[in-house]
C-alpha positions as CSV (number, residue, x, y, z in Angstrom):
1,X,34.9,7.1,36.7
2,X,31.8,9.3,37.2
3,X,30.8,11.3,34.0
4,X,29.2,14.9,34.0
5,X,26.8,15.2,31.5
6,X,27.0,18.4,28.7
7,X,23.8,20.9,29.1
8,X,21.9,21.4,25.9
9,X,23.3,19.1,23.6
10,X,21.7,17.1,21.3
11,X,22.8,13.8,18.8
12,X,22.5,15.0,16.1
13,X,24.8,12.7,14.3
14,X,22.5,9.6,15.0
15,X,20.6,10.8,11.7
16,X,23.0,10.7,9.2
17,X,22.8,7.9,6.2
18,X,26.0,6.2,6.0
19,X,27.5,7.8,2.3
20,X,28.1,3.9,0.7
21,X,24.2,3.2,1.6
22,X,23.5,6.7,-0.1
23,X,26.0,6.7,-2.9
24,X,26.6,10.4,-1.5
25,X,30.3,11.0,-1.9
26,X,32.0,11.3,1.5
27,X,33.7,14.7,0.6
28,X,33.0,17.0,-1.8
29,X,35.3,20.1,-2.3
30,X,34.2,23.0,-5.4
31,X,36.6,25.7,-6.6
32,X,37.3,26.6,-3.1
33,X,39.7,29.9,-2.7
34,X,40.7,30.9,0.0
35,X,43.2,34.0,2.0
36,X,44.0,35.1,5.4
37,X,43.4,38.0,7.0
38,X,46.7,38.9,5.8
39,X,45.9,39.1,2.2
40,X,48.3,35.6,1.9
41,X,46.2,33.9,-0.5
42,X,46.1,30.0,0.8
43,X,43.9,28.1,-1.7
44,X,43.1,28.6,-5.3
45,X,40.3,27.0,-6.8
46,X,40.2,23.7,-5.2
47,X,38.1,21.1,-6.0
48,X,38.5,17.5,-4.9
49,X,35.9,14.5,-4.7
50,X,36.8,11.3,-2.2
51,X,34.2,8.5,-1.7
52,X,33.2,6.2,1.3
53,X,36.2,4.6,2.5
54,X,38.7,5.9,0.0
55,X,42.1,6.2,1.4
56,X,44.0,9.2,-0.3
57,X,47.3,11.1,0.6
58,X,47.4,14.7,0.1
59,X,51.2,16.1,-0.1
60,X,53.2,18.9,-1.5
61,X,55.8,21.6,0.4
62,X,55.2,23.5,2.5
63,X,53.6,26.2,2.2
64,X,51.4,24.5,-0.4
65,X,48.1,25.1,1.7
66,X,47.4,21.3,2.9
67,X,46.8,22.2,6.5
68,X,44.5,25.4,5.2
69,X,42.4,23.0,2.9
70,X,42.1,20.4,6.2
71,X,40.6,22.9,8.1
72,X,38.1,23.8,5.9
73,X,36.5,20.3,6.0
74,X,34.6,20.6,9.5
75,X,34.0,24.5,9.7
76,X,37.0,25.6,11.5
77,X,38.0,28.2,8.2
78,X,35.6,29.1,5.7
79,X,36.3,29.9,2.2
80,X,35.2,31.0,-1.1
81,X,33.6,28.1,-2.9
82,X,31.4,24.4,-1.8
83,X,32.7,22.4,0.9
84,X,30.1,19.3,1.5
85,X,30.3,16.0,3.8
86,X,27.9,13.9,3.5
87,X,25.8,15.5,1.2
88,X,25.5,18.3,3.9
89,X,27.2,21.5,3.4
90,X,29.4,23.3,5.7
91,X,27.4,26.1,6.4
92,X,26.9,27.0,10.2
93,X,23.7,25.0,11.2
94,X,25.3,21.6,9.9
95,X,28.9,22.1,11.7
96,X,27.5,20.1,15.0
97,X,26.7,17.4,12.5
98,X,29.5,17.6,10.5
99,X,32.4,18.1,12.8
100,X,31.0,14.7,14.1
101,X,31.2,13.1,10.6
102,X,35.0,14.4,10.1
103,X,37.4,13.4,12.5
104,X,40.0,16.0,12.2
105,X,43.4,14.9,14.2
106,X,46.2,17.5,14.5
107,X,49.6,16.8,13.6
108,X,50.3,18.2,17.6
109,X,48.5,15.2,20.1
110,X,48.9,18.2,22.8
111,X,46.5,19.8,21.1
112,X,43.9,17.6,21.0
113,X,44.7,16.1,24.3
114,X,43.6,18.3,27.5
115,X,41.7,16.4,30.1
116,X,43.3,14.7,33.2
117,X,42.9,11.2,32.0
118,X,42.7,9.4,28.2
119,X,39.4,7.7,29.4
120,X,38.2,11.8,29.7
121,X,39.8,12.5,26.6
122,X,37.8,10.7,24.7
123,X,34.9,10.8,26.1
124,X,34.7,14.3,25.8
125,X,33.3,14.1,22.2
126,X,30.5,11.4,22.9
127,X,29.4,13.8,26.1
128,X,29.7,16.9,24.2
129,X,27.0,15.7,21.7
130,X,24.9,14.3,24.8
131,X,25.2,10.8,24.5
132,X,24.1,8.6,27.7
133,X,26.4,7.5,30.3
134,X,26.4,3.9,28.7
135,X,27.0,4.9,25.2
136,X,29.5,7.2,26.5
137,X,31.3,4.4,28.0
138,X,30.3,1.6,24.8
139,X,32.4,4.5,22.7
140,X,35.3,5.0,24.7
141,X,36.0,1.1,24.9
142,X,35.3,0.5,21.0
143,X,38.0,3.9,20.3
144,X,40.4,2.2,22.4
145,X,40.0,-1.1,20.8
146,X,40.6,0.4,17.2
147,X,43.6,1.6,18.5
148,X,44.9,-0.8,20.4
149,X,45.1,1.4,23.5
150,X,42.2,-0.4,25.6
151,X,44.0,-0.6,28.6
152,X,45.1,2.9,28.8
153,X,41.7,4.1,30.1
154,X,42.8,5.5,33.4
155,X,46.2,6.7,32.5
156,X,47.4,10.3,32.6
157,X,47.5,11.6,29.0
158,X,50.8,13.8,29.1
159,X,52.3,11.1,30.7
160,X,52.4,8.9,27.4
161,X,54.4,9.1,24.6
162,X,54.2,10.7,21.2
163,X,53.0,7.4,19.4
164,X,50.8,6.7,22.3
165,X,49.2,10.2,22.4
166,X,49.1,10.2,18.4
167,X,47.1,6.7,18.8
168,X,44.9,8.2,21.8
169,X,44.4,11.3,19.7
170,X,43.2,8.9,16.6
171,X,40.5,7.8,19.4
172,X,39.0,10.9,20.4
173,X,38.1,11.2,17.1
174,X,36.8,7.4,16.5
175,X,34.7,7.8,19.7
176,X,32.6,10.3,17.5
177,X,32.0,7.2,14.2
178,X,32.9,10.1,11.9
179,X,32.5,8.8,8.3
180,X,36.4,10.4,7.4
181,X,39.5,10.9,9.2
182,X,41.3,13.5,8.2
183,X,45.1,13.8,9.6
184,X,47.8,16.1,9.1
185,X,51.1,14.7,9.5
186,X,50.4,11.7,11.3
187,X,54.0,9.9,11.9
188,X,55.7,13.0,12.3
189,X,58.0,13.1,15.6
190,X,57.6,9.2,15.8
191,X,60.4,6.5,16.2
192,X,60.2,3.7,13.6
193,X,58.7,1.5,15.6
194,X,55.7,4.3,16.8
195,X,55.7,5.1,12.7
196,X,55.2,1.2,11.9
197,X,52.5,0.8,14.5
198,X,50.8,3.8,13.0
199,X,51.0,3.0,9.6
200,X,48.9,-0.4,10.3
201,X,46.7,1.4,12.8
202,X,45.6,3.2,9.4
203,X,45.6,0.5,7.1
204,X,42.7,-1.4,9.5
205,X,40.6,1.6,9.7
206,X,37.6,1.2,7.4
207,X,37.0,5.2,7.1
208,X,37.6,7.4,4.3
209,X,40.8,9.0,5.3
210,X,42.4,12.2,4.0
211,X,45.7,12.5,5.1
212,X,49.0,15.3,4.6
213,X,52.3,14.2,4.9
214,X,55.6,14.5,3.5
215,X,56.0,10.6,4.7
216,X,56.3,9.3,0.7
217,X,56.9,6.0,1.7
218,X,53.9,5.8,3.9
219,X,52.3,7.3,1.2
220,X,53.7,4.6,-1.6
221,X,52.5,1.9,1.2
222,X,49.4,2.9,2.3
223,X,47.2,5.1,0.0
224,X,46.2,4.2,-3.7
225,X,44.9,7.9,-4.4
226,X,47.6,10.8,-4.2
227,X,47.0,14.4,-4.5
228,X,49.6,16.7,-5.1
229,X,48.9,20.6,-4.0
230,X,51.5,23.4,-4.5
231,X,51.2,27.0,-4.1
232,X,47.2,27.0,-3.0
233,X,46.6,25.0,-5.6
234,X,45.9,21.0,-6.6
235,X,48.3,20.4,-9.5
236,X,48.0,16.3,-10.2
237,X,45.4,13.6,-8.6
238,X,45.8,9.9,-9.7
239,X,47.1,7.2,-9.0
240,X,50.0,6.6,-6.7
241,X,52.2,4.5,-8.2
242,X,52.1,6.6,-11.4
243,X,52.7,10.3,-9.5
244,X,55.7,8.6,-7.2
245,X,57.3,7.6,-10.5
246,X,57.0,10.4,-12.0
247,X,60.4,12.4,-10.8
248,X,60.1,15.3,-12.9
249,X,57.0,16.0,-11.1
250,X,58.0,15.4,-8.3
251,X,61.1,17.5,-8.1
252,X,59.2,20.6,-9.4
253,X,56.8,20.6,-6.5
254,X,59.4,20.3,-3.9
255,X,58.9,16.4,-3.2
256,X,61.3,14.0,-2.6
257,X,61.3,10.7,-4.6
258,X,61.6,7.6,-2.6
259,X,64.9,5.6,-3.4
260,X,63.9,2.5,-1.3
């Protein structure tokens, strides 16, 4: 498959020190606010720290402002307050370099998803940044091997189904080697076996992972660290085990405790 170059581009994400090599945290939120035009205030006061290759699950209602504070961590919305990756702030000169380093995957595949073929898909990233032909095509195989969706390279993307497309989705992201994966929702819309597959799709992945569901028992089974946000606001952060047995708390932030 022939591949059209981007005009103007450059790698800037080649430069960056891996955070575990730095000691840098991989995200660092500071009393971030946030409201929309609206005057609907979204986040208030924020502040969160995860480290290189933590795994932490961020849930609460909805409502609660977990989507808003996702798309604060690669530029998309901009707040009130200190949003860092990396060390590097996300004011507008770093967002090429960061939006590479955060691999933000919507709780919709269709929107992420919008060339002809998956191989396009994601090598859009890789080609956006200006990568050569070869590492274009190094990157594309290596996403598709983390996902386990190598042979899906010349397939039709709205042709698959919702795991597929959620897996193929992960990839366009991976193609980019961000340094944190940030989902929202990840097994929604997905059969068991789809949610099962996913599950241990992000169990093997070695990046720092932010992630917000209302999927408790993925949540008991897969992340060590849970934050709990309600009303714009992050109201506990520990340990998992302790805030799933904790029904009280639960129940008063609209969360369902998991029987089984």
């Amino acid at each position: 498959m022939p591949i059209v170059h981007s005009v103007g581009q450059t790698t800037t994400s080649q430069l960056v020190i891996p955070p575990e090599a730095s000691g840098v945290p991989v995200l660092e939120i500071e009393h971030l606010s946030f409201a929309y035009p609206d005057g609907h205030v979204a986040l208030r006061d924020v502040s969160l720290v995860l480290q290189a290759g933590e795994k932490v699950a961020l849930v609460g209602p909805n409502g609660a402002g977990k989507s808003t504070l996702l798309l604060h961590l690669n530029g998309i919305l901009g707040g009130n307050g200190a949003v860092k990756v990396v060390g590097l702030s996300t004011q507008k000169e770093n967002l090429p370099r960061i939006r590479a380093l955060v691999g933000l995957v919507f709780q919709n595949p269709d929107d992420q998803l919008f060339s002809p073929t998956v191989f396009e898909d994601v090598a859009f990233g890789p080609l956006h940044m200006g990568f050569p032909e070869t590492e274009v095509r190094a990157r594309v195989q290596r996403a598709l091997e983390e996902v386990g969706m190598r042979e899906y390279a010349e397939r039709l993307s709205h042709h698959l189904s919702m795991g597929e497309k959620k897996r193929i989705a992960i990839a366009t992201v991976l193609s980019m080697h961000p340094q944190l994966l940030v989902l929202d929702e990840p097994t929604a819309a997905l059969d068991p076996r789809a949610r099962r597959q996913l599950i241990q799709l992000l169990r093997d992945l070695p990046q720092a992972m932010l992630v917000a569901t209302h999927d408790l028992f993925m949540v008991r089974e897969l992340f060590p660290r849970m934050v709990i946000m309600d009303e714009g606001r992050i109201v506990a952060d520990g340990p998992t085990a302790e805030l799933l047995a904790d029904a009280a708390l639960l129940e008063a932030h609209g969360l369902e405790f998991p029987q089984c």
